[in-house]
N, C-alpha and C positions, 0 to 999 in steps of 0.2 A: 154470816160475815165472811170477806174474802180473804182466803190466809194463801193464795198462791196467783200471780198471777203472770201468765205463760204469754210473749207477744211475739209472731213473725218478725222475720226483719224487712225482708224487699219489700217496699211498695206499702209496709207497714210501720213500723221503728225508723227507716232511715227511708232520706229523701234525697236524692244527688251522690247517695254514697256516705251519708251524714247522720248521726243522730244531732236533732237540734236541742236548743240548749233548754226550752221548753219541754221536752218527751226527757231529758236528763234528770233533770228537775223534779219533776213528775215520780219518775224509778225514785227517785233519792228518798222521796217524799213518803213514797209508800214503803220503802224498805225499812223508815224512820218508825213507825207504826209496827213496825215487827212483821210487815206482809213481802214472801217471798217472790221474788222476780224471776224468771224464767224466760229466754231466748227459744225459741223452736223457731226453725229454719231448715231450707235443704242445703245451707252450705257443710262445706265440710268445719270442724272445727279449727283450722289452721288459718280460716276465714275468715273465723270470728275472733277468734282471738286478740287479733291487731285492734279490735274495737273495743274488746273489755278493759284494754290497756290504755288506749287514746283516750278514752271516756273516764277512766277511772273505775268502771261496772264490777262490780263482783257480784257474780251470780251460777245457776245451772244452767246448762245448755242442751236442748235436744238438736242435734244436728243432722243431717243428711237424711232430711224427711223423718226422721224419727232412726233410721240405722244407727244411731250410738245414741247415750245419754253422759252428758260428764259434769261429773262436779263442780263445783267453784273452782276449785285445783285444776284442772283439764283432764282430771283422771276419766278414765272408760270404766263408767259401774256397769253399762251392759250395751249389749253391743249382736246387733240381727244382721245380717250380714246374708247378700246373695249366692246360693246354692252354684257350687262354681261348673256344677255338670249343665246350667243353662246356659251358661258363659258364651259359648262359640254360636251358638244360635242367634242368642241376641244381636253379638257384634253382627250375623249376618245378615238380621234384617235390618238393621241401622244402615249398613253398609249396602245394601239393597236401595234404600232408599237416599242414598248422596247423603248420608247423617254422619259424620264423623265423631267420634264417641270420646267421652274424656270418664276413664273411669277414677272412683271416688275410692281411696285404700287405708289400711292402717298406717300401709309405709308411703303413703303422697299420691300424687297425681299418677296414670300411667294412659295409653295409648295403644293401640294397636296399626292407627293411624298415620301419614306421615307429616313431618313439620310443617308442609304446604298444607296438608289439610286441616291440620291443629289451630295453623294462623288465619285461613280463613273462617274454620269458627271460631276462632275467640274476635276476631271482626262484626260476627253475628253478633255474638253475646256483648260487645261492648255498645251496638244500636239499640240492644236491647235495656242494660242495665243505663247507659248515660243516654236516655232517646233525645235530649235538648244538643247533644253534641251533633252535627250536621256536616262540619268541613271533614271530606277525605282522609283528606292527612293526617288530621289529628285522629280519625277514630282509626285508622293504622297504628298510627304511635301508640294510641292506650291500646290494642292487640297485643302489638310487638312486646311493651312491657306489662302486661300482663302476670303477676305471679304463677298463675299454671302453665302460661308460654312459656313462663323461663325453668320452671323446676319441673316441667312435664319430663316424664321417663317411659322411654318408644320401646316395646314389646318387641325384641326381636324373634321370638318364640314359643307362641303361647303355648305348647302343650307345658315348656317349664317352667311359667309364668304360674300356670294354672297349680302344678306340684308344688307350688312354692309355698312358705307358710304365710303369704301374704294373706289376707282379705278384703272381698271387695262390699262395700258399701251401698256405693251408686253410681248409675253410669248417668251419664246428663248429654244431650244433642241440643246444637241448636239448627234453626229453620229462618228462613226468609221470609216467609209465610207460613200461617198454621194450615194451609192446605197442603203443604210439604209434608206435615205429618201424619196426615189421612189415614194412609196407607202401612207406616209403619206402627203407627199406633195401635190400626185394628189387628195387626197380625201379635203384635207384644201382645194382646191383652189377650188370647186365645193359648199366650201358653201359662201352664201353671206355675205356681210358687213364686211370681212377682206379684207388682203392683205399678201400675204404670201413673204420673201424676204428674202436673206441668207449676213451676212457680209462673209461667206468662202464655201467653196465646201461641208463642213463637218458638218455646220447647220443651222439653218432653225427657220427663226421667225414670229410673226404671231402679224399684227397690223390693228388696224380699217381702211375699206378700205379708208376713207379720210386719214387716218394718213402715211404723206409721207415728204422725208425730202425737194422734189421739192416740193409740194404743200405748207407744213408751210412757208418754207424761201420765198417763194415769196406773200408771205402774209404779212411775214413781211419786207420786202422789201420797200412793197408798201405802208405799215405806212410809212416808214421813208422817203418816195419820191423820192426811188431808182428805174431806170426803170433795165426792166429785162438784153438789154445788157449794163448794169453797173455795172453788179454780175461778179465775173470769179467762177467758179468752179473747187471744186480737190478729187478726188475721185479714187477709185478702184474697189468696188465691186459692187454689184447685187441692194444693200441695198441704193447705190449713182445713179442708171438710174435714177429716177424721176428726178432728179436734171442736169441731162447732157440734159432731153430733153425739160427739163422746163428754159434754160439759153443758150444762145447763145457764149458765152465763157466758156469753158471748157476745162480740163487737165487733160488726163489718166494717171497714177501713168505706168510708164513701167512694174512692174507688176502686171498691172490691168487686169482685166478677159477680153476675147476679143470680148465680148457685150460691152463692155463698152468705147475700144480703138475703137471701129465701128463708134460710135454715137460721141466724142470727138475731137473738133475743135484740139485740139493738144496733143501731147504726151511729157510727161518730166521726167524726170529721175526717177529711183527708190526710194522707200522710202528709202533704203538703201545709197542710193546715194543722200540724201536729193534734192529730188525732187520738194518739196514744196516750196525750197529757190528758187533753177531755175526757175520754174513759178513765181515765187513774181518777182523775178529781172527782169525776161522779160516782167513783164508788166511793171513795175516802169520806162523799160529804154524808153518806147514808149511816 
């Protein structure tokens, strides 16, 4: 029987930026039955948050690929966080490679980068998250307002960045092309104590190698004396393998990348085609 069940959000839970009223439904339906809901994502949770609230969701959240876990309250029960002595390396091969870096913290967004290059990726990342939007302007305007455009905070000095009691979480790039990433990809993954893992074909993010959304949720799993096939899992992309090989029930998003429809006990509909509702009701009817 499933007593937890843990779903991505990009490209998995929400479609346009939306959870539909069907995949709401669904959560409602299964939480009604006394079965636990769980968000795992690589956003941050300041991300999600505005969702749990629009929606009405009360649930736990793994965030930033698995770098924190928090409770229904927003609290941090644990939290993996990047060894800050890799720090200056990373930025430099991001920055090697024209990748402007937005890192992921306890205390918000920060940068190293300057607000010309900040704007031009969050221009990436809004091709990327709204790809039906096509006019110029408007995919400027969602840039320009952009939540991490506006509350990003520019590193004027990172040795006391670095001193500081901050913590960094994850750092996120985006790319024009995933051949953009070639090159910085293969040099991250040569150094030790991260894990390099992409939510899309076009970027590329960089987390402590314990920080993983399979590793955390079956951590805490196991607090709450869930065994593992009691998890189902719902995912898509690169940033959800830990979790398809770390749970014995598993749901590839139809278009989920096809590492991921490999290793995935079952396949269900598109996020477009709320997907997430399909998988909820086919377990609920067993």
């Amino acid at each position: 029987m499933i007593k937890l069940i843990a779903s991505d959000m990009d490209g998995t839970l929400i479609f346009d930026q939306k959870i539909s009223k069907e995949n709401l439904e669904a959560i409602h339906a299964a939480q009604k039955k006394g079965i636990k809901f769980a968000i795992a994502t690589g956003r941050a949770y300041e991300d999600v948050k505005p969702y749990l609230d629009e929606y009405g969701l009360t649930c736990e959240c793994v965030v930033l690929n698995g770098g924190e876990y928090r409770d229904s309250a927003g609290t941090i029960v644990e939290g993996i966080y990047i060894d800050k002595s890799l720090v200056n390396e990373i930025i430099s091969i991001l920055s090697e490679g024209n990748l402007a870096a937005e890192i992921y913290t306890n205390d918000g967004y920060y940068t190293t980068n300057t607000e010309e290059e900040i704007l031009d990726s969050m221009v990436k990342r809004s091709k990327i998250f709204r790809p039906h939007i096509t006019d110029p302007n408007e995919i400027y305007r969602n840039a320009l307002n952009h939540p991490h455009f506006v509350k990003m905070k520019y590193i004027t000095n990172i040795d006391e960045f670095l001193k500081s009691n901050v913590e960094i979480g994850k750092f996120i790039s985006f790319a024009d092309s995933a051949d953009e990433l070639n090159g910085p990809r293969e040099k991250l993954n040569k150094l030790r104590g991260i894990v390099v893992s992409s939510s899309f074909t076009t970027n590329i993010e960089i987390n402590d190698r314990y920080a993983t959304k399979g590793r955390i949720l079956a951590k805490a799993a196991a607090r709450m004396g869930i065994n593992k096939d009691e998890v189902a899992i719902l995912g898509d992309g690169f940033n959800d393998y830990s979790m398809f090989v770390e749970f014995p029930n598993s749901f590839a998003m139809e278009n989920a990348i096809p590492e991921i429809k490999e290793v995935a006990k079952y396949i269900t509909a598109s996020n477009v085609e709320h997907g997430v509702a399909k998988a909820i009701y086919r377990m609920l009817e067993r």
